[in-house]
Each structure stands twice: as C-alpha cells, then as structure tokens.
C-alpha positions as a Markdown table, in Angstrom:
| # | Residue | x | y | z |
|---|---|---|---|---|
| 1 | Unk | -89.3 | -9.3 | 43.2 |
| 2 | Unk | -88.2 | -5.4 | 43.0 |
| 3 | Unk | -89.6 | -2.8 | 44.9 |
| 4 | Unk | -89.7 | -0.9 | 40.8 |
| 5 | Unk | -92.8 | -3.7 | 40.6 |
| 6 | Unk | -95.3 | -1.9 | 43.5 |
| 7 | Unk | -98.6 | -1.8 | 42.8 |
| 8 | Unk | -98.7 | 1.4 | 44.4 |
| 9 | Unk | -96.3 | 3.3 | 42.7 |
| 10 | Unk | -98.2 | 5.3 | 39.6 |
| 11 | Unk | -97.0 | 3.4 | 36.2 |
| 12 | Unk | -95.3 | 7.1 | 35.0 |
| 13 | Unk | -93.1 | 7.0 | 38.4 |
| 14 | Unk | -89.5 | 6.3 | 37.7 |
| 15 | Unk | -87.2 | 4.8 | 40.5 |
| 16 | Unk | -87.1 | 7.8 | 42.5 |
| 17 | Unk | -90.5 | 7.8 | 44.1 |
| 18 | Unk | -89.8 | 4.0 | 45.0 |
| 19 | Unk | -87.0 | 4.9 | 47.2 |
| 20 | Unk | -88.7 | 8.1 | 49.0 |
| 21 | Unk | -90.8 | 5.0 | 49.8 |
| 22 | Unk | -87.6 | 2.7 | 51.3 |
| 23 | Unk | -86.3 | 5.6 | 52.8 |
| 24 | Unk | -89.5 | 5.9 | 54.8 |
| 25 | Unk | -89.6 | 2.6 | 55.8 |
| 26 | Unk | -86.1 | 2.8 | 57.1 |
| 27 | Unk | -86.9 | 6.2 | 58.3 |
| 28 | Unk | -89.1 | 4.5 | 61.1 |
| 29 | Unk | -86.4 | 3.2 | 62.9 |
| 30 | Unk | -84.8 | 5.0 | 65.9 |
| 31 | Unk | -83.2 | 4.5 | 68.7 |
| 32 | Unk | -86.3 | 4.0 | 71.4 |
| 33 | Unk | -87.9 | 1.6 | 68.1 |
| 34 | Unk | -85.4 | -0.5 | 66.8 |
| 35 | Unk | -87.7 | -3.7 | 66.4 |
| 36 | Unk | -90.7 | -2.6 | 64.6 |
| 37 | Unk | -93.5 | -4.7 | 63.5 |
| 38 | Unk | -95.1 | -4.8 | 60.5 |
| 39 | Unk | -98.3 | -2.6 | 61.8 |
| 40 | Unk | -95.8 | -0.3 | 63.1 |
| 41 | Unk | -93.7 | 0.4 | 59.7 |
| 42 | Unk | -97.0 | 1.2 | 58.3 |
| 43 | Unk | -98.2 | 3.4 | 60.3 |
| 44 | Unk | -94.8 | 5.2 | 61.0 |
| 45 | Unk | -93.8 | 5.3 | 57.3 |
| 46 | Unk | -97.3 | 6.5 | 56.3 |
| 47 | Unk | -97.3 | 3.9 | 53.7 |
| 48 | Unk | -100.0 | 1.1 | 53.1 |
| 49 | Unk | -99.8 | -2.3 | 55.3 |
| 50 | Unk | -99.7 | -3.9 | 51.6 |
| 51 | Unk | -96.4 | -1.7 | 50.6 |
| 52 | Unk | -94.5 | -1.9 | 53.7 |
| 53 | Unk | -95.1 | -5.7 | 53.2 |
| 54 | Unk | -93.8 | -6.2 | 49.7 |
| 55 | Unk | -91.0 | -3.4 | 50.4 |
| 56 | Unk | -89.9 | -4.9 | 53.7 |
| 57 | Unk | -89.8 | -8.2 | 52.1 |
| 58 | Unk | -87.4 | -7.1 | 49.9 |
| 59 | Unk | -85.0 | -5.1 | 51.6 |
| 60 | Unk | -84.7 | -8.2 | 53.8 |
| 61 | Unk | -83.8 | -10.2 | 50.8 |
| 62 | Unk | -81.1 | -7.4 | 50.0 |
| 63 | Unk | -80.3 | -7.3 | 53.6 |
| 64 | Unk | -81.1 | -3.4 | 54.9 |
| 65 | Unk | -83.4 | -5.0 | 56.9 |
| 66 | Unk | -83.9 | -8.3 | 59.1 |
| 67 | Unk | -86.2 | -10.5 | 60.5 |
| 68 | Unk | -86.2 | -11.4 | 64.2 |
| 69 | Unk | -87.1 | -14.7 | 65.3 |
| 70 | Unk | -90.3 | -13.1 | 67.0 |
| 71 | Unk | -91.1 | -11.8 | 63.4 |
| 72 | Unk | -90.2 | -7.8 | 64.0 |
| 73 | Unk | -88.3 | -6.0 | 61.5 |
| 74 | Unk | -84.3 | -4.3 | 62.5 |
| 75 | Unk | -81.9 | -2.6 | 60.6 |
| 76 | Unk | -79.7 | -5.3 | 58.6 |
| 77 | Unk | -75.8 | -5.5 | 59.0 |
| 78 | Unk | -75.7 | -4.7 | 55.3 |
| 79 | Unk | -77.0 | -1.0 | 55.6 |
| 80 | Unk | -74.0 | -0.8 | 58.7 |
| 81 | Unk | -71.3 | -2.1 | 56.4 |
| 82 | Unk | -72.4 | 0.8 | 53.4 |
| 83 | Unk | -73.1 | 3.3 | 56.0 |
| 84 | Unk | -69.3 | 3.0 | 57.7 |
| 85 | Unk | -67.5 | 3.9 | 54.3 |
| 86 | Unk | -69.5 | 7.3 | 54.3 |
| 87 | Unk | -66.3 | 9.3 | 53.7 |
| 88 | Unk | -67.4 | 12.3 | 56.6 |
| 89 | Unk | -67.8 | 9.5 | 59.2 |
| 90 | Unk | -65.5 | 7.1 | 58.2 |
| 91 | Unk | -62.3 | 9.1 | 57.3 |
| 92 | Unk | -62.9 | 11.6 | 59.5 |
| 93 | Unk | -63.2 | 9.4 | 62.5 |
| 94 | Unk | -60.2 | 7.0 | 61.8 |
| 95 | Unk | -57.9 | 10.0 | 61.9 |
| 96 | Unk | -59.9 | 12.0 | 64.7 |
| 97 | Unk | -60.0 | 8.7 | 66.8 |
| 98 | Unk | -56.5 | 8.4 | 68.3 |
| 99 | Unk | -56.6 | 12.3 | 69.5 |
| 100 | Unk | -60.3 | 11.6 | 71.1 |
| 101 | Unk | -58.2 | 8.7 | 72.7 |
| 102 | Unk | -55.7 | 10.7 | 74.1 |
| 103 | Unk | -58.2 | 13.5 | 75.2 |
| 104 | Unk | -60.5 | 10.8 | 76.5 |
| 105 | Unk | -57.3 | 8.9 | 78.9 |
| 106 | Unk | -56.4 | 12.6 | 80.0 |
| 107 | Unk | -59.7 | 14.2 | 81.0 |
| 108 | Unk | -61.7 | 10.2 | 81.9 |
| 109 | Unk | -64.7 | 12.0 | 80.6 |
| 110 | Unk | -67.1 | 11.2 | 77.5 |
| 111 | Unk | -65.3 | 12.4 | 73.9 |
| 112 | Unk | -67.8 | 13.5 | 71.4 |
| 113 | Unk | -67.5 | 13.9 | 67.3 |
| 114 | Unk | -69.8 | 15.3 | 65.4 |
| 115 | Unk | -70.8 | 16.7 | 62.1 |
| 116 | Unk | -73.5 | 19.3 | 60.6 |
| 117 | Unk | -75.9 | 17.4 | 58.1 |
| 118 | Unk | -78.1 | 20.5 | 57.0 |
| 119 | Unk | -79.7 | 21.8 | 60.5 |
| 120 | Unk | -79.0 | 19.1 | 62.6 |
| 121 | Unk | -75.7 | 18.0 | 64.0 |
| 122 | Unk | -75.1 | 13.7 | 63.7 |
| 123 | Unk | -72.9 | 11.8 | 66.0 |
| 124 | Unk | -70.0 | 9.9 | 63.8 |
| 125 | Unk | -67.7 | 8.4 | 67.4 |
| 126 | Unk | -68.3 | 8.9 | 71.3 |
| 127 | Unk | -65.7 | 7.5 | 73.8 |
| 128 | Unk | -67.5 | 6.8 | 77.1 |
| 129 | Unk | -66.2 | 7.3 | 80.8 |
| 130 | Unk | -67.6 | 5.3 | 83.9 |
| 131 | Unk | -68.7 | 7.1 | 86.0 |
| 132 | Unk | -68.9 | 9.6 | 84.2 |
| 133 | Unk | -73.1 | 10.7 | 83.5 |
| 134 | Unk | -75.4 | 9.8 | 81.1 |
| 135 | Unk | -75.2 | 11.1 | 77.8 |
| 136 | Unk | -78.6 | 11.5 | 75.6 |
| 137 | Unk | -76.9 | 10.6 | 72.4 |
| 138 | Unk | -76.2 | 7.3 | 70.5 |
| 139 | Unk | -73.3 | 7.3 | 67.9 |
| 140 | Unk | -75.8 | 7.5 | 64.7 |
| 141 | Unk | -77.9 | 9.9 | 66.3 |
| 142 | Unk | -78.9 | 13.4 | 65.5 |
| 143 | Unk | -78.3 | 16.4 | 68.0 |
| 144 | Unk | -79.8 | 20.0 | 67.9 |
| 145 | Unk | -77.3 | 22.6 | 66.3 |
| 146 | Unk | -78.7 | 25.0 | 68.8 |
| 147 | Unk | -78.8 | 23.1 | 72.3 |
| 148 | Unk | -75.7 | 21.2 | 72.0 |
| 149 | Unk | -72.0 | 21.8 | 72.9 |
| 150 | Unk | -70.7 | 20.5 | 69.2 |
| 151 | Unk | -74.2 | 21.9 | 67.9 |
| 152 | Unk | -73.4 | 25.1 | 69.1 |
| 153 | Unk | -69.4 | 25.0 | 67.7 |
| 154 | Unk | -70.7 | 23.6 | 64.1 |
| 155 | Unk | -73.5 | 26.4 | 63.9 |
| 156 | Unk | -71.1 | 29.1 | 64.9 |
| 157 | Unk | -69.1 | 28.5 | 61.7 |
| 158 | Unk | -72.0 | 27.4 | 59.2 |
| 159 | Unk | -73.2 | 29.3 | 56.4 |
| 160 | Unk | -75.1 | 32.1 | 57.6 |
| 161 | Unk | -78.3 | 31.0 | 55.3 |
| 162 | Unk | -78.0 | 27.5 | 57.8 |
| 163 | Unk | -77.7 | 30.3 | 60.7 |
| 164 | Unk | -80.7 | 32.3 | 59.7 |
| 165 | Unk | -82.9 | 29.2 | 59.2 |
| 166 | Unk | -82.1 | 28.4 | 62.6 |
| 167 | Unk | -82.6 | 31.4 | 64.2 |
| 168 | Unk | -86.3 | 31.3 | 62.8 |
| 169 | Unk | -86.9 | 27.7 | 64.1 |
| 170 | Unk | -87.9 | 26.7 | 67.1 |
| 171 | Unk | -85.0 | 27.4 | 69.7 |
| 172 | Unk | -86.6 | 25.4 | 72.7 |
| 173 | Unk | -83.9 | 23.6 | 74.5 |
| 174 | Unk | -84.7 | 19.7 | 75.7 |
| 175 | Unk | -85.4 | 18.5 | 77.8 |
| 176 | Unk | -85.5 | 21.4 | 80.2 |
| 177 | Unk | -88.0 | 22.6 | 78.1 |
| 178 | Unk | -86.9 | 26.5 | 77.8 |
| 179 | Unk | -87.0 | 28.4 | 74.8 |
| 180 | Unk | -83.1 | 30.3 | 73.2 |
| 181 | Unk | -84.0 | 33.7 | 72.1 |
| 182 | Unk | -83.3 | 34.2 | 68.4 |
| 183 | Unk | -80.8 | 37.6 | 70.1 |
| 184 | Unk | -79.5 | 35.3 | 72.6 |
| 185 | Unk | -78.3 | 32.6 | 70.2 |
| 186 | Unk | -76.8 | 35.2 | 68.4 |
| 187 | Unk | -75.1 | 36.5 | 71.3 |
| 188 | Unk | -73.5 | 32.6 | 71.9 |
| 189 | Unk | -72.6 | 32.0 | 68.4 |
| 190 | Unk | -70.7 | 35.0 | 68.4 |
| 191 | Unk | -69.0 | 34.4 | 71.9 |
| 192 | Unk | -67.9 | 30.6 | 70.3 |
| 193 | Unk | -66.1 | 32.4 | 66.9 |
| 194 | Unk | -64.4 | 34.6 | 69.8 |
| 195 | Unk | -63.8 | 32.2 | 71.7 |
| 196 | Unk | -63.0 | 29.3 | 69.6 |
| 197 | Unk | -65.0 | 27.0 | 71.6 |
| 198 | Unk | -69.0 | 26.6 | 73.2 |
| 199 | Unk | -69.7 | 25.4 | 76.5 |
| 200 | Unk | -73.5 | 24.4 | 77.5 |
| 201 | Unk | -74.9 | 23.1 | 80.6 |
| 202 | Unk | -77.6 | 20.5 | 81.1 |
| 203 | Unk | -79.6 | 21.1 | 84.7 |
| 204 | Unk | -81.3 | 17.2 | 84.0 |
| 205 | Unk | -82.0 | 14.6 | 83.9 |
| 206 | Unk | -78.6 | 14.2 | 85.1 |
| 207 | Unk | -76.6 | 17.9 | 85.3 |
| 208 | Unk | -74.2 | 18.0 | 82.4 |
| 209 | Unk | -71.4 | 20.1 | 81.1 |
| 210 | Unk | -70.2 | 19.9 | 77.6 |
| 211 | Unk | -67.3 | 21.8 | 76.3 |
| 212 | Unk | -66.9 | 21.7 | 72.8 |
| 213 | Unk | -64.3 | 23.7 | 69.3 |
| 214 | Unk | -64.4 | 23.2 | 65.9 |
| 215 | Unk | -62.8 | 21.2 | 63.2 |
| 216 | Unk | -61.6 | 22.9 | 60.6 |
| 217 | Unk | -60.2 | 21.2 | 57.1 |
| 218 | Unk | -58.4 | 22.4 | 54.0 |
| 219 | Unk | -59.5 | 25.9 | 52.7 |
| 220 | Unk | -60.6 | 26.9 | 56.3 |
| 221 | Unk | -63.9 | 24.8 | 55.3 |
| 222 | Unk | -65.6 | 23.2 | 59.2 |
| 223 | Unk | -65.6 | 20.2 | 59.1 |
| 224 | Unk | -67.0 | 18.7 | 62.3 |
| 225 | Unk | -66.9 | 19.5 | 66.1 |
| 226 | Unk | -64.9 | 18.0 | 69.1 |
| 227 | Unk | -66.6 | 17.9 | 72.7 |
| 228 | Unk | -65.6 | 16.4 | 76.3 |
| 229 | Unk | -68.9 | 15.7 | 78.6 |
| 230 | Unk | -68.8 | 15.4 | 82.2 |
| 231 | Unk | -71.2 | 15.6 | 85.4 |
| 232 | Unk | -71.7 | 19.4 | 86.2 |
| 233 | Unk | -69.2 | 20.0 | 89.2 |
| 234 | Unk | -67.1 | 17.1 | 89.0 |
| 235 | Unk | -64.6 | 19.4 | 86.8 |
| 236 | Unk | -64.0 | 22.9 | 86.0 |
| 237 | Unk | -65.0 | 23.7 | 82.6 |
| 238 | Unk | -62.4 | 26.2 | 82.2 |
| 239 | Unk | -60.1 | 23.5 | 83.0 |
| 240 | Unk | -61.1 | 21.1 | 80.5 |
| 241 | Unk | -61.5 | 24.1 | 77.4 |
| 242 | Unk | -57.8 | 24.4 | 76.6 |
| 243 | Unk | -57.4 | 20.3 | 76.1 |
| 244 | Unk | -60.2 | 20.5 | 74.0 |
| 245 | Unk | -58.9 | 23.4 | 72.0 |
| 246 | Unk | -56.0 | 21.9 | 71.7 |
| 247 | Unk | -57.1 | 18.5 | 70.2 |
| 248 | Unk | -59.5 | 20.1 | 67.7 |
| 249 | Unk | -56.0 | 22.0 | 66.4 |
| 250 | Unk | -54.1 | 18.9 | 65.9 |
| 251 | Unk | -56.9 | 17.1 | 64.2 |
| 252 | Unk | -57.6 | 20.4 | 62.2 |
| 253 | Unk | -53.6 | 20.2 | 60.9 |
| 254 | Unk | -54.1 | 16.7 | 60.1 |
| 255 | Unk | -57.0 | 17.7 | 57.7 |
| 256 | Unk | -54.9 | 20.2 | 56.2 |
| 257 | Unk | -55.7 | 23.2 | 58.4 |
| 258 | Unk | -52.8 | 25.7 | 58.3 |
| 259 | Unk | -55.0 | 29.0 | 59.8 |
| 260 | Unk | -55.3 | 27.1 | 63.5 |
| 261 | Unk | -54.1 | 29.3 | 65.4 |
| 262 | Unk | -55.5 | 32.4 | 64.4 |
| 263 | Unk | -58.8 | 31.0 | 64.4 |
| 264 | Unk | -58.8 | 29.5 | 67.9 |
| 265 | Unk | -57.1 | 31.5 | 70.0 |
C-alpha cells in the first residue's frame, strides 16, 4: 500500500501532489486537536473521507501517525525522532540550552528560544518557572513576528521584503484584540536594532512581560531570539534586559558571532 497508489490523485501527478496531500493531513493537528478522528482529518485537511482513510492508514504503517485505543489518530513518535535532528532546532538548542539554564536559575522565570520560519516565529526550547504565569506557547508552536517579545527581536533583523510583508498583514495583537499600526511597528522595530532588545506586555489573560535580543551567527546572519517571561509586576523589566542581553552575546560567540558588541549595545 503507497500513498503514490490514490485513487484520487490525477494518473499525470508525480509524488509531489501526494505529499501536499500528507502534509495536510498532518497539517490538522494542533495543539487544542491533538486526537483527531477520522471525520475530523477530513474535514480539517479538505481532503475526501476515502483519502484521509487510505493516507492515514499508511502513515500509521510508517509511523507519522498512530492509532489510539479509542480509534483517534496522533502524531507518531517517528515524525518526533526526524523532526529533533532539524539542524536549526536541534543544534541550535543543544548549544543555547546550558546559557537558557543559567539565565533561567538566575532570573526563576520562563526562558524562551525561538526562530523565524518565513512570517511566523516557532518555538525550538522553553524552560518553565513555578509560579511564574502562564505562557500561550507550546515548544513546537508558532508565535506572531509582530506580537511577541522574540517575534518582535527576529523581525527587527529580518530581510526587509519579510518586514514589508508584515507591515501589510494584519497587525492585530491576541488576544487583547488591538490592532499595531503599520508606523507604530515601525517605530518598535527600530527602537529593538537601537536597543538590541524588545520588550512587550500582555494585559491577559494573565498580565505578562517578555523581554527578549537576538541571536546572531557567523557572517552577522540572525539566527534565532532569546526571551525571559514573567508576571507583569513581579520584576522590573529593566532589571531583567541586561541578563538577557547578555546571554544572547555569549550564545551569539558560540555561533561564531565576532560583531556582539557593537550590535547590542
């Protein structure tokens, strides 16, 4: 059984179709639906109850997906084990790790890494506090460039096409539901290159400060962003911004940055 032998798929289609199809089924997952039926792929992927059958049924046998004893479909341990060797989460976290330690025992606040993947920012490691607020995303998950402390630090330094797309996007801020004026974002983004780091604040659900810098690698190329979150008022986030600085410059001289200090002060 292949997924290259659906019925579906025109007889001129190569293999590419086939996996925009499994990329849609997998696509259906997310955090608040991580057991899916069979109904519910269908209808999520946009893909006949007939497909998602026979292309389910397979990944299963390959092991992207499994079977719960209730029947429902979840993401199999296999896609984990080929998703942890992506080199921009798994490099860069093994050598980011024992500095977000460090920073994590010093401030006893959530750590954040993150990196840009085209106009979104993705969680690759997150160090959680007691105590110390809820925070909205899941290691995995995907983060607005413009809403978010390490969004905010990444978009500051991306390509100004990746800018410009932004700024004509939608610039509404969740989930206080206010909308980021195109000369206001502006105004930030140039504040964070000044300032060599971003700080937002979250009124709810739970009020949140997030101080966050930039990662720079070899070649002055950004490479990801560094954040510490904490409850709004429990610490000054002037306080926490030159530890956080500081961190993103060591791991930035581990990556081969040698312009650090220029760039951050």
């Amino acid at each position: 059984m292949g997924l290259g032998n659906d019925p579906d798929v025109p007889a001129k289609s190569t293999g590419e179709p086939v996996l925009d199809r499994a990329f849609r089924l997998l696509g259906a997952f997310s955090a608040a639906e991580e057991r899916l039926s069979l109904t519910s792929l269908s209808v999520r992927s946009g893909l006949p109850k007939s497909t998602a059958l026979r292309m389910a049924s397979r990944l299963v046998e390959l092991g992207a997906l499994e079977r719960t004893d209730d029947g429902l479909y979840v993401i199999g341990l296999r896609l984990y084990e080929i998703a942890s060797l992506a080199p921009r989460s798994h490099g860069l976290r093994a050598l980011a790790l024992p500095y977000m330690e460090d920073l994590h025992l010093a401030t006893g606040r959530h750590v954040l890494l993150a990196v840009r993947d085209r106009h979104e920012a993705v969680l690759i490691e997150r160090l959680s506090a007691h105590q110390a607020g809820r925070v909205m995303y899941r290691v995995g998950g995907r983060m607005p460039l413009h809403a978010t402390g390490v969004g905010l630090a990444l978009l500051a330094y991306a390509p100004g096409e990746v800018q410009e797309e932004i700024l004509r996007g939608d610039l509404t801020l969740q989930p206080e539901n206010l909308v980021r004026t195109p000369p206001e974002l502006r105004r930030i983004l140039a504040r964070v290159r000044v300032e060599g780091s971003a700080t937002t604040m979250r009124p709810y659900p739970d009020p949140m400060v997030s101080v966050a810098a930039p990662i720079f690698g070899a070649r002055k190329v950004m490479v990801a962003a560094l954040s510490v979150v904490a409850p709004t008022g429990s610490v000054d986030a002037g306080s926490l911004r030159p530890a956080v600085v500081a961190v993103a410059r060591a791991i930035s001289r581990q990556l081969g940055h040698r312009d650090v200090e220029t760039r951050m002060t």
